[in-house]
N, CA, C and O atoms as a Maestro MAE file, in Angstrom:
{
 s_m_m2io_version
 :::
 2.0.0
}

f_m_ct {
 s_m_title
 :::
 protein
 m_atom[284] {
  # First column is atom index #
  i_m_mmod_type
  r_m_x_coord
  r_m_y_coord
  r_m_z_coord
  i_m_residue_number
  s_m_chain_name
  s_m_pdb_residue_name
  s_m_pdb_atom_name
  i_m_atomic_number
  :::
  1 25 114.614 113.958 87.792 1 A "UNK " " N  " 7
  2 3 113.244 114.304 88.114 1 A "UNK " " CA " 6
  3 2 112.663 113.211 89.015 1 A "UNK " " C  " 6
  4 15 112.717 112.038 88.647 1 A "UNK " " O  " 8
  5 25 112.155 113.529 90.086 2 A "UNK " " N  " 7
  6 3 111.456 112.333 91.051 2 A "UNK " " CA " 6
  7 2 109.694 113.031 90.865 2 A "UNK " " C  " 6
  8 15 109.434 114.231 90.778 2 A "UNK " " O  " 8
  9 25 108.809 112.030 90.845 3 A "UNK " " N  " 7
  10 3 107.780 111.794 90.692 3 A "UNK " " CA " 6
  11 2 107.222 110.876 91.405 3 A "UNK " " C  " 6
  12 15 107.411 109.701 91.090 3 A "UNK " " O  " 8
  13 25 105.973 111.382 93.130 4 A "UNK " " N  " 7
  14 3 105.509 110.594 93.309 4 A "UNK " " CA " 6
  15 2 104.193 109.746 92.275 4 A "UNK " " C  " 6
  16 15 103.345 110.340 91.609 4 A "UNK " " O  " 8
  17 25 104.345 108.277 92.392 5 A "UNK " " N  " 7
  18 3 103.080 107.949 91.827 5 A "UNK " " CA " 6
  19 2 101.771 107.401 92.940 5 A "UNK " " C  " 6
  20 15 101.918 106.850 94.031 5 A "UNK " " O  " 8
  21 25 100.592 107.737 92.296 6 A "UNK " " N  " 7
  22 3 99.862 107.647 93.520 6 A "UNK " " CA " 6
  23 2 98.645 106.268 92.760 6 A "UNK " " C  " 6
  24 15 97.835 105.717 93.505 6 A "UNK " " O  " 8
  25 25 98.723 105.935 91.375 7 A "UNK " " N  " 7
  26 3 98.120 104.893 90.726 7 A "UNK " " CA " 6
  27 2 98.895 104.340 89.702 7 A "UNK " " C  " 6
  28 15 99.988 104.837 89.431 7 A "UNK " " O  " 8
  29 25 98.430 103.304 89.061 8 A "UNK " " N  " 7
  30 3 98.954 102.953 87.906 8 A "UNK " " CA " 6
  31 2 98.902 103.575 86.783 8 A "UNK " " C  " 6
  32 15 99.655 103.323 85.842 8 A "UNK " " O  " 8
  33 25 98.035 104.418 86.774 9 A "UNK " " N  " 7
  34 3 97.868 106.162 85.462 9 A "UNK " " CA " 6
  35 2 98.593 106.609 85.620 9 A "UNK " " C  " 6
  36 15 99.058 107.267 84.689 9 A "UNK " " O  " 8
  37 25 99.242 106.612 86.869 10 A "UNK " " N  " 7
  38 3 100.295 107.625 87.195 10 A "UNK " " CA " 6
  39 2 101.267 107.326 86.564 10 A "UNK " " C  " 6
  40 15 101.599 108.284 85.865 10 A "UNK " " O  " 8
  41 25 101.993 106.375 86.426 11 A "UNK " " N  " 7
  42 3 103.212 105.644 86.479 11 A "UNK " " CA " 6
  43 2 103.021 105.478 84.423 11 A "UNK " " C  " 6
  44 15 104.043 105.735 83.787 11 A "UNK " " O  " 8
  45 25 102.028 105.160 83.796 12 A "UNK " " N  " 7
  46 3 101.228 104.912 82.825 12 A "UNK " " CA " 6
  47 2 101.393 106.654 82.085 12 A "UNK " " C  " 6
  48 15 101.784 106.723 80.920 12 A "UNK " " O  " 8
  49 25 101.120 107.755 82.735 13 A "UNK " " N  " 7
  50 3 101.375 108.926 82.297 13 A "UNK " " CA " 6
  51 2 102.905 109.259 81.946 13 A "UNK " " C  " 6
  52 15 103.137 110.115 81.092 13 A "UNK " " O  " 8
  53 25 103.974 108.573 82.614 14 A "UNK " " N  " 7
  54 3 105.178 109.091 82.754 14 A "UNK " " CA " 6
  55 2 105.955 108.457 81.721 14 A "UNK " " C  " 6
  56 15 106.812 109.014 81.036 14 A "UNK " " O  " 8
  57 25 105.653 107.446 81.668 15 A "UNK " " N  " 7
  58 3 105.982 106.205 80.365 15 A "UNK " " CA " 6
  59 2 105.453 106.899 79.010 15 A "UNK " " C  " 6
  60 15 106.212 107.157 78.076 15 A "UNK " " O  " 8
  61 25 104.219 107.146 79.002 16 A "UNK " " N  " 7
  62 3 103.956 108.049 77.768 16 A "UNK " " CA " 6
  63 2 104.104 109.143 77.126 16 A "UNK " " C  " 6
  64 15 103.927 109.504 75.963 16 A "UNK " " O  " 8
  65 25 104.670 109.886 78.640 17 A "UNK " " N  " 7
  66 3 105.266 111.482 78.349 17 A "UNK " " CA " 6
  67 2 106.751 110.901 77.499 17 A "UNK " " C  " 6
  68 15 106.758 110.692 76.286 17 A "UNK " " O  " 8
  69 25 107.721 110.738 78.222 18 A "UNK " " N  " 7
  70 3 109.269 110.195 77.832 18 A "UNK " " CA " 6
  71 2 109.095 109.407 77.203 18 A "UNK " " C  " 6
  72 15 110.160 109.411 76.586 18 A "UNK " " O  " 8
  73 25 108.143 108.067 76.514 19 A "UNK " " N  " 7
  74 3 107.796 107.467 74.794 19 A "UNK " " CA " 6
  75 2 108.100 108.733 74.490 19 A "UNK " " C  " 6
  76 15 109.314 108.928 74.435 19 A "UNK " " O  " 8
  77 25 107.186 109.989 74.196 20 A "UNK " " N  " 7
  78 3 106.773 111.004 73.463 20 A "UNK " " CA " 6
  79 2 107.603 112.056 72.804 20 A "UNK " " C  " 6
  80 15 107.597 112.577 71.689 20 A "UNK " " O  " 8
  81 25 108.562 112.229 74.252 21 A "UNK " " N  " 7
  82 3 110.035 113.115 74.371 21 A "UNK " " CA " 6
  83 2 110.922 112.696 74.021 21 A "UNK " " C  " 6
  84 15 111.907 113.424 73.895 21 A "UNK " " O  " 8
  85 25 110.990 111.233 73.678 22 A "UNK " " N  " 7
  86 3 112.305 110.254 72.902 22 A "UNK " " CA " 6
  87 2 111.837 110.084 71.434 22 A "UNK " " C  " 6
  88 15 112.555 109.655 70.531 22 A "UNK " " O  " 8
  89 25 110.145 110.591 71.268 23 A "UNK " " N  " 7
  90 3 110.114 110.528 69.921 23 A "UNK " " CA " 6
  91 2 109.728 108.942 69.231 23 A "UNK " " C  " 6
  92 15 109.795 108.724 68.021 23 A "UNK " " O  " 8
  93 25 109.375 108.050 70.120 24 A "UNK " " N  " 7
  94 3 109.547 106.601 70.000 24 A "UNK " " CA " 6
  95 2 107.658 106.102 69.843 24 A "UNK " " C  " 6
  96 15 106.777 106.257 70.690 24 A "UNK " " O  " 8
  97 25 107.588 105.710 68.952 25 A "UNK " " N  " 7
  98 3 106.705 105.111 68.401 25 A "UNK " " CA " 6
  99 2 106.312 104.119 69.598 25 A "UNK " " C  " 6
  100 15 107.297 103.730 70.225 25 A "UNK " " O  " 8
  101 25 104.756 103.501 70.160 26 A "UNK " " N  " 7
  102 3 104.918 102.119 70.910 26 A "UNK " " CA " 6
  103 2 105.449 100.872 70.229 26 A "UNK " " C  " 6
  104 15 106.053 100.153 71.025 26 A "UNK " " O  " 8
  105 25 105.420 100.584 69.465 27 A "UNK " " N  " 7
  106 3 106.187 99.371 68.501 27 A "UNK " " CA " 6
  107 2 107.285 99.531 68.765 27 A "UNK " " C  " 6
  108 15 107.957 98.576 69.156 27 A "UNK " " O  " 8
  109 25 107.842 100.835 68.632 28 A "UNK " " N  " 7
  110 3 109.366 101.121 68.863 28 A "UNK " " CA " 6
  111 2 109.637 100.635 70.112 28 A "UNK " " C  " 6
  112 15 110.402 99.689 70.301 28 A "UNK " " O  " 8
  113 25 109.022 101.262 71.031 29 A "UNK " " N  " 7
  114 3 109.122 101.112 72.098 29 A "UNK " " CA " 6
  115 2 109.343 99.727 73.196 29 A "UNK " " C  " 6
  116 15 110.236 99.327 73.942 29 A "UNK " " O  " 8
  117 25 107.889 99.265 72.772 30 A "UNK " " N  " 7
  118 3 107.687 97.325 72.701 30 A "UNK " " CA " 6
  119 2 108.714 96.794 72.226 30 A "UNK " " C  " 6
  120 15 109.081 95.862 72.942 30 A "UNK " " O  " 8
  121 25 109.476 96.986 71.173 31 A "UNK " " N  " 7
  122 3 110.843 96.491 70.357 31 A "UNK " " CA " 6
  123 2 111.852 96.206 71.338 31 A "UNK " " C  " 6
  124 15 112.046 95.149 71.939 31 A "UNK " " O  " 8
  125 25 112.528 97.403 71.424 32 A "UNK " " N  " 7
  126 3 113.437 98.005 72.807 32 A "UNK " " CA " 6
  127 2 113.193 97.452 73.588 32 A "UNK " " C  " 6
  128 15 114.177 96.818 73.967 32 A "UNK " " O  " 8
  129 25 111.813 97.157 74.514 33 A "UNK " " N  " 7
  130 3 112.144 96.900 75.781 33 A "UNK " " CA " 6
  131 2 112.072 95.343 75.875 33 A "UNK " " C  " 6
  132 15 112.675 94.839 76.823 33 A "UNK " " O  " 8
  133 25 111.315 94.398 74.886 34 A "UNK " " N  " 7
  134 3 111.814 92.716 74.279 34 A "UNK " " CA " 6
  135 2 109.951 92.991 75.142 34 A "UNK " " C  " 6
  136 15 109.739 92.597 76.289 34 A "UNK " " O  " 8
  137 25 109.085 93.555 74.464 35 A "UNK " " N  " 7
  138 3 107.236 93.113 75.554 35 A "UNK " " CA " 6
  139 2 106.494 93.429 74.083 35 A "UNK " " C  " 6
  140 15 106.863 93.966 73.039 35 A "UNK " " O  " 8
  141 25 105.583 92.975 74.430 36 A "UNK " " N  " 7
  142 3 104.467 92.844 73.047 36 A "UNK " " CA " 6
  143 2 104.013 94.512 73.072 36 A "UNK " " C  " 6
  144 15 103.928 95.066 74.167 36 A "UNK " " O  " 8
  145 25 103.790 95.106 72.090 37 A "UNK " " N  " 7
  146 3 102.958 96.245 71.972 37 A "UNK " " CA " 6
  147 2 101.267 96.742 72.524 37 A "UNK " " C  " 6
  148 15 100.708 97.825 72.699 37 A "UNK " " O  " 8
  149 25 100.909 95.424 72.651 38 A "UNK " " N  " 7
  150 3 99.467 95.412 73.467 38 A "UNK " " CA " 6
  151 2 100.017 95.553 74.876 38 A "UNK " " C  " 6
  152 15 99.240 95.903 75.764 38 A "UNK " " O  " 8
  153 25 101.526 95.263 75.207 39 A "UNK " " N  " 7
  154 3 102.173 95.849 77.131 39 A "UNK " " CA " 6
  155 2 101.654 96.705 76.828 39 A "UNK " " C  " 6
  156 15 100.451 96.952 76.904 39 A "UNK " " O  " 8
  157 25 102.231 97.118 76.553 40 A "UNK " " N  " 7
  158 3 102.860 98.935 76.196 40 A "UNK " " CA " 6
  159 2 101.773 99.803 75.987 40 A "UNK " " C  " 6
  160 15 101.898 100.810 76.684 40 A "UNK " " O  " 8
  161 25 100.486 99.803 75.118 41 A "UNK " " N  " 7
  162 3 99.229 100.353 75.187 41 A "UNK " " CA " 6
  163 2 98.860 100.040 76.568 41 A "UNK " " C  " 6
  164 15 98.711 101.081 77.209 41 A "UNK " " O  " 8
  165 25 98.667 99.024 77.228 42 A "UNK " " N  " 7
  166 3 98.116 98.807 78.596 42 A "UNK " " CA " 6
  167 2 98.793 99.324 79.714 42 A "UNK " " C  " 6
  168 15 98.090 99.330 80.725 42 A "UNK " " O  " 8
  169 25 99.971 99.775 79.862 43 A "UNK " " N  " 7
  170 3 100.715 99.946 80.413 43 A "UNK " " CA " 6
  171 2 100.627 101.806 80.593 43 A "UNK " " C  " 6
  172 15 100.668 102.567 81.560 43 A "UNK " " O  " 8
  173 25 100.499 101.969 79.213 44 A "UNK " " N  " 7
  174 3 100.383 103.636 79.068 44 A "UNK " " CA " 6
  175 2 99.300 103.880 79.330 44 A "UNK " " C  " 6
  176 15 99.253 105.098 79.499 44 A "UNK " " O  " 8
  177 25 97.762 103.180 79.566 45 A "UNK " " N  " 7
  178 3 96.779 103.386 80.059 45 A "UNK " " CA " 6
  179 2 95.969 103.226 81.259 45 A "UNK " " C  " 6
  180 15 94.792 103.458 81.536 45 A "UNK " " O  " 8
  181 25 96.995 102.746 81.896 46 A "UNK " " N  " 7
  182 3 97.394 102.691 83.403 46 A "UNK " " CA " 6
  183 2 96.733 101.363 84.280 46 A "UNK " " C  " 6
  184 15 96.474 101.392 85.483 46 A "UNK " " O  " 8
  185 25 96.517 100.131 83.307 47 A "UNK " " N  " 7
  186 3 95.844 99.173 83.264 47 A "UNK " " CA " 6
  187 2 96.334 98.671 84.635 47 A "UNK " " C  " 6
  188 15 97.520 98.722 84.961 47 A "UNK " " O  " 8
  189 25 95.332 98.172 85.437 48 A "UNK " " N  " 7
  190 3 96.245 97.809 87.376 48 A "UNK " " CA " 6
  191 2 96.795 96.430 88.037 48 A "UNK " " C  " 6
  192 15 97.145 96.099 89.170 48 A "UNK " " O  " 8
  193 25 96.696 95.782 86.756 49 A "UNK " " N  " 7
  194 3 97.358 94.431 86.767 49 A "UNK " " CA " 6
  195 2 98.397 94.389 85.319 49 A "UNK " " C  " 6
  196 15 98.175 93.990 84.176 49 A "UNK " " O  " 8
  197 25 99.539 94.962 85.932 50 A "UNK " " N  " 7
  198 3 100.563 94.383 84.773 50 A "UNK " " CA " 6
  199 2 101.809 93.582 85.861 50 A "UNK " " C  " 6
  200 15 101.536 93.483 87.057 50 A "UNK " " O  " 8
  201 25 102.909 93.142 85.425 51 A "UNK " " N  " 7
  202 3 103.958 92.484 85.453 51 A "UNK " " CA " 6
  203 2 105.041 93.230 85.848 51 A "UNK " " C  " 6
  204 15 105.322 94.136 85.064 51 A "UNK " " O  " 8
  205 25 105.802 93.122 86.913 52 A "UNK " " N  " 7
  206 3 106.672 94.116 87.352 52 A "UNK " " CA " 6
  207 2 107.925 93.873 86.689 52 A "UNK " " C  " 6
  208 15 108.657 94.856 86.581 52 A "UNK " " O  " 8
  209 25 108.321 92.810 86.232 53 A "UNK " " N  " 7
  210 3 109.069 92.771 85.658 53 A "UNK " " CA " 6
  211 2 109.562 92.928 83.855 53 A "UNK " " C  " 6
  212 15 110.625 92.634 83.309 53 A "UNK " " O  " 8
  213 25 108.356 93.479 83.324 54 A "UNK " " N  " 7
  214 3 107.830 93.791 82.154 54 A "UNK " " CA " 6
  215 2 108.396 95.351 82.502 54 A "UNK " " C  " 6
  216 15 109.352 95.968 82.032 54 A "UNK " " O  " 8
  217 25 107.268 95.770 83.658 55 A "UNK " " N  " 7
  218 3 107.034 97.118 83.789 55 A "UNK " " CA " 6
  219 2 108.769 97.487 83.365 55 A "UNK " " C  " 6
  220 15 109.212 98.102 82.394 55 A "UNK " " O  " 8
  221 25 109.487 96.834 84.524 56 A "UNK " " N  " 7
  222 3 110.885 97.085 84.654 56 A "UNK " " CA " 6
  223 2 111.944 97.423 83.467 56 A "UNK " " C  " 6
  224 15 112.874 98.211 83.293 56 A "UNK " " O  " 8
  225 25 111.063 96.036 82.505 57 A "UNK " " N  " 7
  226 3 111.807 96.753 81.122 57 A "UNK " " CA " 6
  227 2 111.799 97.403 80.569 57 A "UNK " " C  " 6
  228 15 112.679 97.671 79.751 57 A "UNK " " O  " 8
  229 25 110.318 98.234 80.842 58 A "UNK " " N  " 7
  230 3 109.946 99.158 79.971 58 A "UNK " " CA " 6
  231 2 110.712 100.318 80.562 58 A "UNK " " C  " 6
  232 15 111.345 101.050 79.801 58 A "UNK " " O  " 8
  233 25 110.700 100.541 81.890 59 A "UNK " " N  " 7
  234 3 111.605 101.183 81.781 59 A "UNK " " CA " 6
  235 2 113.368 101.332 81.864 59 A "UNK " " C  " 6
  236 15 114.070 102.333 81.720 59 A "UNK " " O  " 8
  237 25 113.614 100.390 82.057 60 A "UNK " " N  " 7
  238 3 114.991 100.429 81.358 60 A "UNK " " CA " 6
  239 2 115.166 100.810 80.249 60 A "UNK " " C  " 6
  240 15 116.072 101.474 79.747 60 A "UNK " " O  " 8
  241 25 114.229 100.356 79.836 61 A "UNK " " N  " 7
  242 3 114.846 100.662 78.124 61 A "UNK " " CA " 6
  243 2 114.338 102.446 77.839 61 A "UNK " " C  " 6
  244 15 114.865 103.006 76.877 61 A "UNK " " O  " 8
  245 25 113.521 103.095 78.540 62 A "UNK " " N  " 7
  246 3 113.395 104.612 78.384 62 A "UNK " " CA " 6
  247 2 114.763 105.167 79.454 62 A "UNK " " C  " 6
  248 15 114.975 106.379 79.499 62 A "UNK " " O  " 8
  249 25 115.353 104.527 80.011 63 A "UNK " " N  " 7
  250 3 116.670 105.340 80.887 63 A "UNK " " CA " 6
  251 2 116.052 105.791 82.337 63 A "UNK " " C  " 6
  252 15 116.535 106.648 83.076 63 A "UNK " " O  " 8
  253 25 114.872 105.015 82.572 64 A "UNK " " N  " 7
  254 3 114.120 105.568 83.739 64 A "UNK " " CA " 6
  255 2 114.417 104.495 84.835 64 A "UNK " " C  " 6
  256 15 114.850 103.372 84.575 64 A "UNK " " O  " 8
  257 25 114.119 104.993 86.177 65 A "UNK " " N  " 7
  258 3 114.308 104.189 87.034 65 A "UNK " " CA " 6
  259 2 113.841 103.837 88.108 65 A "UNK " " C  " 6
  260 15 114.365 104.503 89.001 65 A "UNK " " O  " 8
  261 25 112.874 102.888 88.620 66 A "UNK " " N  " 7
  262 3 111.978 103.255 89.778 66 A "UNK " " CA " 6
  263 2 112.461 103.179 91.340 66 A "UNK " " C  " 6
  264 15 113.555 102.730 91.682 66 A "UNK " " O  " 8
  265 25 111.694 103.574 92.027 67 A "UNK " " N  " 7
  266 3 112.280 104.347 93.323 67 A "UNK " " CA " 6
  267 2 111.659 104.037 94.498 67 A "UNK " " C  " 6
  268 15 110.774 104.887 94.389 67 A "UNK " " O  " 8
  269 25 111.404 103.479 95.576 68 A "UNK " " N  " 7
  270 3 110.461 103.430 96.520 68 A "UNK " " CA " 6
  271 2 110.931 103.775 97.746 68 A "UNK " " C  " 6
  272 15 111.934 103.151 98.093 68 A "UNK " " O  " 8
  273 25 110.410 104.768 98.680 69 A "UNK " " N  " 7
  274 3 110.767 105.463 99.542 69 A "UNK " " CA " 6
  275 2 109.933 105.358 100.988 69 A "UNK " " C  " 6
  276 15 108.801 104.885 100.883 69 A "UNK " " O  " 8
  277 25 110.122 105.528 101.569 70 A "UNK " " N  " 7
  278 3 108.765 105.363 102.845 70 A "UNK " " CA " 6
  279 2 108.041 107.150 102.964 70 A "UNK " " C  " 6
  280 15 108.587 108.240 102.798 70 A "UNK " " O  " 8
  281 25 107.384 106.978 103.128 71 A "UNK " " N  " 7
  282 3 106.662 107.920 103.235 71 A "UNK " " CA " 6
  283 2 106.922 109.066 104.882 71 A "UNK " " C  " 6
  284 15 106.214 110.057 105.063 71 A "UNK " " O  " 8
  :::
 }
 m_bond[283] {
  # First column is bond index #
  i_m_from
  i_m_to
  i_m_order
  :::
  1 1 2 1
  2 2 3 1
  3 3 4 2
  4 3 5 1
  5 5 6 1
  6 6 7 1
  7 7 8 2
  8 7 9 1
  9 9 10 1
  10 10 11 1
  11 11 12 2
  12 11 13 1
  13 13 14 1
  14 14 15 1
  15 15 16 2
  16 15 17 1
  17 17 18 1
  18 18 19 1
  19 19 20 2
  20 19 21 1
  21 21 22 1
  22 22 23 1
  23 23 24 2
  24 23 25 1
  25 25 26 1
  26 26 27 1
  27 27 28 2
  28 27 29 1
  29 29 30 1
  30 30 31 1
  31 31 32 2
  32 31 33 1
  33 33 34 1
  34 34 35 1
  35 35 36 2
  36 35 37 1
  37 37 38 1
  38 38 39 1
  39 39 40 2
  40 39 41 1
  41 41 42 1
  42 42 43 1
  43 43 44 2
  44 43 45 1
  45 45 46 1
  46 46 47 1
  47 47 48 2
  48 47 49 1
  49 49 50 1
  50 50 51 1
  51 51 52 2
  52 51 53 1
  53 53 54 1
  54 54 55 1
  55 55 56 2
  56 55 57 1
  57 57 58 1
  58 58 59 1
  59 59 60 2
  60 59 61 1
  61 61 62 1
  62 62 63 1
  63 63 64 2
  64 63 65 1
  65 65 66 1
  66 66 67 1
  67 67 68 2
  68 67 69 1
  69 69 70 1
  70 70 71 1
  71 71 72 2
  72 71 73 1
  73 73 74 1
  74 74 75 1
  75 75 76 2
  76 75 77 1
  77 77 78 1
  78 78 79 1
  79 79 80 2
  80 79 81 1
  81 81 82 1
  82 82 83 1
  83 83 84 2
  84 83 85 1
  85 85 86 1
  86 86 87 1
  87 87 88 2
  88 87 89 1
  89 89 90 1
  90 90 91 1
  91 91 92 2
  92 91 93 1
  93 93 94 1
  94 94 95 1
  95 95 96 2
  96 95 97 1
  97 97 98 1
  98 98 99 1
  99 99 100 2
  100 99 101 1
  101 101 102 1
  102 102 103 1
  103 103 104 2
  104 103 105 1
  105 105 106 1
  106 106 107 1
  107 107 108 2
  108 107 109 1
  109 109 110 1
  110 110 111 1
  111 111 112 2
  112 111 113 1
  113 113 114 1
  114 114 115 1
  115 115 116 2
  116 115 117 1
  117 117 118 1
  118 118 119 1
  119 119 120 2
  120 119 121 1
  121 121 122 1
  122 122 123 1
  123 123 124 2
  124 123 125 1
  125 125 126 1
  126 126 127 1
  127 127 128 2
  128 127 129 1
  129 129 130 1
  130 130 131 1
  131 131 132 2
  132 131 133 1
  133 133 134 1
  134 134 135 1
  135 135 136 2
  136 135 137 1
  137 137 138 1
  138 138 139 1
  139 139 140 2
  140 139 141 1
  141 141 142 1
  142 142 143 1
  143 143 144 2
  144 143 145 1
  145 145 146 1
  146 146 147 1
  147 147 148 2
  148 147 149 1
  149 149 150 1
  150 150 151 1
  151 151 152 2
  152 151 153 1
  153 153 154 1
  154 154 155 1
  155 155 156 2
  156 155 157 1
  157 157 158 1
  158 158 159 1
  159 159 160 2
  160 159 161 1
  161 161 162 1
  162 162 163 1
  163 163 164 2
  164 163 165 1
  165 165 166 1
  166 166 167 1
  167 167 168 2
  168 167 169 1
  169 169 170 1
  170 170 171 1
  171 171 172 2
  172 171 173 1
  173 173 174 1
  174 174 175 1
  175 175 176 2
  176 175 177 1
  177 177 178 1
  178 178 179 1
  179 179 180 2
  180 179 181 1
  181 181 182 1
  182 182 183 1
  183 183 184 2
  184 183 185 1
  185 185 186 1
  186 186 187 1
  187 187 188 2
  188 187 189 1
  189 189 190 1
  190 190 191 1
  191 191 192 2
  192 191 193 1
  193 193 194 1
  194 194 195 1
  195 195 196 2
  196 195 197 1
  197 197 198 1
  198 198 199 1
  199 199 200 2
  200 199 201 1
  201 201 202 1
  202 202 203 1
  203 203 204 2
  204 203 205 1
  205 205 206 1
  206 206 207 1
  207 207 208 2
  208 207 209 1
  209 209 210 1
  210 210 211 1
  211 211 212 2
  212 211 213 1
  213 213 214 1
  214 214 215 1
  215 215 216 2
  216 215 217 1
  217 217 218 1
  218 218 219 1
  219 219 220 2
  220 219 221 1
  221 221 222 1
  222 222 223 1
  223 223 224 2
  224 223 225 1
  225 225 226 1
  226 226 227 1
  227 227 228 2
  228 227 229 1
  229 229 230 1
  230 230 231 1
  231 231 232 2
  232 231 233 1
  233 233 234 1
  234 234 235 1
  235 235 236 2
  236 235 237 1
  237 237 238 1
  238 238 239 1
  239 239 240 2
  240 239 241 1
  241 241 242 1
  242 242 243 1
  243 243 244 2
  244 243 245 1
  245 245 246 1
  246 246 247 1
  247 247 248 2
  248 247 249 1
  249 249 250 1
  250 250 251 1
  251 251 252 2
  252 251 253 1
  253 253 254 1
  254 254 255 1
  255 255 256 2
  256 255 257 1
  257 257 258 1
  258 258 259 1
  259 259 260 2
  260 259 261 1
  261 261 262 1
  262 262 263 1
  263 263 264 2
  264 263 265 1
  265 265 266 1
  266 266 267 1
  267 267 268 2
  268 267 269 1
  269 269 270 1
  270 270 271 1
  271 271 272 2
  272 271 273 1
  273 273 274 1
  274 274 275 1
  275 275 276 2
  276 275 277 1
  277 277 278 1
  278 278 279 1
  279 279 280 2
  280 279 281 1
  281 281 282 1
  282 282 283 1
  283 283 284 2
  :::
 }
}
């Protein structure tokens, strides 16, 4: 599935859908990816200053993978 994102909600929506579809608690989640659970709420709420390399774990650890393309 490719998904442009056009904000950090965006990106914040997609993380929370696939949490949701894996069934994974945020604690769970925060666990897995080695980031505090206050990431992970901020992160799913599309907060516009996070850590790219946080972000990164978070998604690794959902099997996701980010993508940047030129327009």
């Amino acid at each position: 599935m490719t998904t442009a994102l056009t904000s950090p909600a965006d990106l914040g929506a997609i993380i929370r859908a696939t949490r949701k579809q894996q069934g994974l608690r945020q604690d769970e989640l925060a666990g897995v990816a080695g980031v505090g659970i206050r990431f992970i709420i901020e992160l799913e709420a599309g907060k516009q200053t996070m850590q790219v390399g946080k972000i990164m774990a978070v998604l690794a650890a959902l099997g996701l993978t980010l993508a940047v393309e030129s327009r």
